[in-house]
Backbone bond lengths (Angstrom), bond angles and torsions (degrees), N, CA, C in turn:
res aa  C-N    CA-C-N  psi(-1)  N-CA   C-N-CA  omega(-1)  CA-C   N-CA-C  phi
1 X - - - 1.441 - - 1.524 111.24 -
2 X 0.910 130.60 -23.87 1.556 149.73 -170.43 1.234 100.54 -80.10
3 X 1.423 116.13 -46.17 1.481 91.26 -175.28 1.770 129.95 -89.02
4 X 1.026 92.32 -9.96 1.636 116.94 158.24 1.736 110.70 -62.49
5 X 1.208 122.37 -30.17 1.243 127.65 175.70 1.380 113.25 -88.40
6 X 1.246 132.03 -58.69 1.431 130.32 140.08 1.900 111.65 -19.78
7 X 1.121 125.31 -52.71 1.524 139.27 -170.06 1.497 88.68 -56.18
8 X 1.219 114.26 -56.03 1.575 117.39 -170.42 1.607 127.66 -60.49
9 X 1.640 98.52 -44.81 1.412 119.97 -177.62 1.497 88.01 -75.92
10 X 0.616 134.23 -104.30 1.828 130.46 174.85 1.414 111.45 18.41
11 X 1.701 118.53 -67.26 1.381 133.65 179.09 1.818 117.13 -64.41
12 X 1.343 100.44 -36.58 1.456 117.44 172.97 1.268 100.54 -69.25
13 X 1.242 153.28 -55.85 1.383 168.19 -138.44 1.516 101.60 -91.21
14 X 1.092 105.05 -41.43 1.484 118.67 -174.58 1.449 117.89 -78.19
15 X 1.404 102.28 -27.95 1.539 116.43 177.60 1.189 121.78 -81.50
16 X 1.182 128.14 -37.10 1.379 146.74 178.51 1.494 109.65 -67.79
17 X 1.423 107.96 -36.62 1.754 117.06 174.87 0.787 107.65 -45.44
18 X 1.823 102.13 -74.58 1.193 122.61 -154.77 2.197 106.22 -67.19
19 X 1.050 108.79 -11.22 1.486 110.75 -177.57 1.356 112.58 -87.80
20 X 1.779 119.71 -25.85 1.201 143.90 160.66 1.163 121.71 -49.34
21 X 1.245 111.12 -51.01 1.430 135.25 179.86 1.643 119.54 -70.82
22 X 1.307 120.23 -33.11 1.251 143.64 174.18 1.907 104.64 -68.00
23 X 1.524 112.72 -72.58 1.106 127.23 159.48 1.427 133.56 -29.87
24 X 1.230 89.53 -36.00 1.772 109.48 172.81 1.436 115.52 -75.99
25 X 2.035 116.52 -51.89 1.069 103.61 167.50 1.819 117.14 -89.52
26 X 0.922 84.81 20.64 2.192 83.96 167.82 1.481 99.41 -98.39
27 X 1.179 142.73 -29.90 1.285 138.20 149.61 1.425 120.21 -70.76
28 X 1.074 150.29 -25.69 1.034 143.96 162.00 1.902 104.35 -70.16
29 X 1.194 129.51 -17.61 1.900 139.69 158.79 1.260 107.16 -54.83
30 X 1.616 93.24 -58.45 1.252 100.60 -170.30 1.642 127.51 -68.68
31 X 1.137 116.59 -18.95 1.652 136.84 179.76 1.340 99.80 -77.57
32 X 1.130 125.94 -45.12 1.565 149.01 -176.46 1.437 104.08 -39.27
33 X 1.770 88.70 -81.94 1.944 105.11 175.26 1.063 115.24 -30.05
34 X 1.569 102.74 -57.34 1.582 119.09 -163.84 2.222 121.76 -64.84
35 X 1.322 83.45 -48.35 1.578 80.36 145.71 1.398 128.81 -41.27
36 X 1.436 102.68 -87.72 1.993 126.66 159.57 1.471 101.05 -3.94
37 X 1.334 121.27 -86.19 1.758 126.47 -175.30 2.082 107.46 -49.25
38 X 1.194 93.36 -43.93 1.454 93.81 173.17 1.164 123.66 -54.22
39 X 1.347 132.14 -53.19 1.529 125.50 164.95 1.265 127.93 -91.92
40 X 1.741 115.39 20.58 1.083 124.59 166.27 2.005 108.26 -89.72
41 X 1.861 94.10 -40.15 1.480 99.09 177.24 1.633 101.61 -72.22
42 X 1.574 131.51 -26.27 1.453 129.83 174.87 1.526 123.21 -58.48
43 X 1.377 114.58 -16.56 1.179 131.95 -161.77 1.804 95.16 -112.80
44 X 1.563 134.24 -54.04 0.769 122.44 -171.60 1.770 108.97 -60.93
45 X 1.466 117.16 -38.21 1.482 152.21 -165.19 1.964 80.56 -49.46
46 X 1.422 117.49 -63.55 1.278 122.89 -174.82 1.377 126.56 -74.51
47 X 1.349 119.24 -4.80 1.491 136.89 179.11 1.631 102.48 -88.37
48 X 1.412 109.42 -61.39 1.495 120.13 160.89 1.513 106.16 -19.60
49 X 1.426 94.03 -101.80 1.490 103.83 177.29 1.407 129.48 -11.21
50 X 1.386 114.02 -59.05 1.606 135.23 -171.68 1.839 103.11 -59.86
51 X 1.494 88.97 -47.23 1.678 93.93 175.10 1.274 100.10 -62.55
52 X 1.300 128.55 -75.06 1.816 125.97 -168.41 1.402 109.46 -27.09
53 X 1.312 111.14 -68.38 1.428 119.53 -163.17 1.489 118.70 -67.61
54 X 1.733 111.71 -25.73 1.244 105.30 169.00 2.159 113.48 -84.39
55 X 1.160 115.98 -13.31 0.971 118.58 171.49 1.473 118.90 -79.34
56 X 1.357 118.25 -51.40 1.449 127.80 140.53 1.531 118.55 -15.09
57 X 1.331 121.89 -56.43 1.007 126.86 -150.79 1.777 96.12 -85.98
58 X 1.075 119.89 -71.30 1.761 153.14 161.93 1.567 105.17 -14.86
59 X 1.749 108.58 -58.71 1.412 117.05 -162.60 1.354 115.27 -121.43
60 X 1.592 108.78 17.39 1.299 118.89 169.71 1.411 120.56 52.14
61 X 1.132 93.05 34.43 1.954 96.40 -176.46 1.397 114.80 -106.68
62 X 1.911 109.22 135.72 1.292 86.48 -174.67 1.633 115.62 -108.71
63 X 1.153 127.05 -163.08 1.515 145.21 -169.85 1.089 120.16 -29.16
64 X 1.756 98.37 -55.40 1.287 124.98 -163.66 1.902 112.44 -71.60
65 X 1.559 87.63 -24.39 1.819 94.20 170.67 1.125 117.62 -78.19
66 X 1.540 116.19 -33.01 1.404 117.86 161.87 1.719 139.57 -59.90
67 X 1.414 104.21 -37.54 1.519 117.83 163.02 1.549 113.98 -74.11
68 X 1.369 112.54 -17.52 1.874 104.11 177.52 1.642 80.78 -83.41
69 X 1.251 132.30 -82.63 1.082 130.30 -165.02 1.289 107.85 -20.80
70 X 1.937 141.89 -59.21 0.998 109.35 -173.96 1.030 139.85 -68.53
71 X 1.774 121.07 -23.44 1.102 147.31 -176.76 1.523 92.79 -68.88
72 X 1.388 127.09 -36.43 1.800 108.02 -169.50 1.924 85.81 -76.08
73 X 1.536 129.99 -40.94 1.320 96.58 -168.68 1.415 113.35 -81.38
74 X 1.416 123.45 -10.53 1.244 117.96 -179.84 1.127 108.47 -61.31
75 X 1.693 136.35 -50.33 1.346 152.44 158.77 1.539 112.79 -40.43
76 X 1.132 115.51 11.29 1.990 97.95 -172.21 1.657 99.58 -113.32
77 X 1.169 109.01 11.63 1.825 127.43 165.54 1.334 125.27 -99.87
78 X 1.212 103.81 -1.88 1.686 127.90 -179.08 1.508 105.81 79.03
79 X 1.591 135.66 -9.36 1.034 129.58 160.92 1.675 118.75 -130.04
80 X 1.705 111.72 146.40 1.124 137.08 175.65 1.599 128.11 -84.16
81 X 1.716 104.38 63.70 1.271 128.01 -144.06 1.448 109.53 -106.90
82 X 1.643 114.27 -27.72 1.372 141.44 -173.57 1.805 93.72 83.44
83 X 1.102 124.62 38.45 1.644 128.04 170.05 1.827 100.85 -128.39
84 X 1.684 97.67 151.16 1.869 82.58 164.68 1.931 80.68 -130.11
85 X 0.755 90.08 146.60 1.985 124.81 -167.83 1.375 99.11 -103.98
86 X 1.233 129.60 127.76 1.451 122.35 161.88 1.039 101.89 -117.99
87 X 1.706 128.85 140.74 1.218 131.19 -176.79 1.275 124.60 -61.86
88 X 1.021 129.33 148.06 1.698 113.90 157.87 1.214 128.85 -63.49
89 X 1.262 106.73 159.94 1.923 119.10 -174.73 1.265 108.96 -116.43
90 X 1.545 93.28 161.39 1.662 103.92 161.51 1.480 144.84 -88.34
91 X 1.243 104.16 129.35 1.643 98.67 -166.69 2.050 107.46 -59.20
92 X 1.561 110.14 109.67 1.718 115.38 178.67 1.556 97.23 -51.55
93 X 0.976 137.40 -23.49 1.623 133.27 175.14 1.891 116.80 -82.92
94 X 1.282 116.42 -68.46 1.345 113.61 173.30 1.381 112.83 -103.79
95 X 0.957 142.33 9.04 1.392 139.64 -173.53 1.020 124.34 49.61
96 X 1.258 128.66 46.54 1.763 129.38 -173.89 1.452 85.43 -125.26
97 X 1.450 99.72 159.82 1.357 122.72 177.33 1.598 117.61 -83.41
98 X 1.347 103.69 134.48 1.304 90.95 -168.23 1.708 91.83 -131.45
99 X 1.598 132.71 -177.71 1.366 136.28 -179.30 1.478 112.11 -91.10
100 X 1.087 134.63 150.47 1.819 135.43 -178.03 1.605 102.65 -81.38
101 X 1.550 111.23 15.04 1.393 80.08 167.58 1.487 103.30 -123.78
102 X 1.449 116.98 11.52 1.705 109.13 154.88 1.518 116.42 -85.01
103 X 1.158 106.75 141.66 1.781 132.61 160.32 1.957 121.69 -56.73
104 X 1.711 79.30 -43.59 1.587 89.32 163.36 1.374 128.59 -128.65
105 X 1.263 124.38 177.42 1.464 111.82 -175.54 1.594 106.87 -101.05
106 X 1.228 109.38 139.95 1.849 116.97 -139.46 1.508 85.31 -80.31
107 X 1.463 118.15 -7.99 1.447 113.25 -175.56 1.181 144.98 -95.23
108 X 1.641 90.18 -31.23 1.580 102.08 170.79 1.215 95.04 -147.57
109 X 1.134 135.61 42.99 1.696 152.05 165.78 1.975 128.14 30.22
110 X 1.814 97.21 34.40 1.072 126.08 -178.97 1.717 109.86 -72.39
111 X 0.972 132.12 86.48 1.390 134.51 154.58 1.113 128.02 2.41
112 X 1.917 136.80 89.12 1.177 146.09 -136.10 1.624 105.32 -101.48
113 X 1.150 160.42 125.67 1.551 125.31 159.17 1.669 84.92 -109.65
114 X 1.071 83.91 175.38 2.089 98.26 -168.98 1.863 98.06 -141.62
115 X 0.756 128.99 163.78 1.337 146.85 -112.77 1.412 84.75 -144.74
116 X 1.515 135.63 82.34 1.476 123.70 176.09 1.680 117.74 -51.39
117 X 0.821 135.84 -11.81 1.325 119.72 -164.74 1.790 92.69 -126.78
118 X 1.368 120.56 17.70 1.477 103.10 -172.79 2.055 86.57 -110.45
């Protein structure tokens, strides 16, 4: 009987590793990504900038035009959240609403284009 119990702890033991091990590298993915977006937002963070300051510089504009400006686009979503929200659309094929960040409509898989500036 014992060794059937041993058989188990063995299999149990084995499972937990191997689930450990999995977990371990899904966090080690996940650290990965998370880097990745980080010096992708570090890089955009410095593109920004380069634009401001050379526009700043060029068109003599100061700060204060820049902070109304964001606040008017932060505000053109109906909220002052530091996000801009674009509404959802309608699928031109079935008419259901679908999100602006599909290509197609998740419903009946009709080919969406969206309107960048709406």
């Amino acid at each position: 009987m014992s060794i059937f119990l041993e058989m188990q702890n063995s299999y149990t033991a084995a499972k937990a590793s191997s689930a450990a091990s999995a977990a371990k590298r899904a966090a080690g993915d996940a650290k990965r990504a998370s880097e990745s977006v980080e010096t992708q937002l570090d890089r955009a963070l410095l593109a920004c900038e380069a634009m401001w300051t050379l526009m700043r510089d060029k068109l003599n504009l100061k700060e204060n035009e820049l902070l109304d400006r964001i606040i008017e686009i932060d505000l053109s979503d109906g909220q002052l959240d530091g996000k801009v929200k674009k509404s959802p659309v309608s699928c031109p094929k079935c008419k259901r609403t679908i999100a602006r960040r599909f290509t197609r409509c998740m419903y009946c898989g009709q080919p969406v284009l969206h309107d960048p500036f709406a």
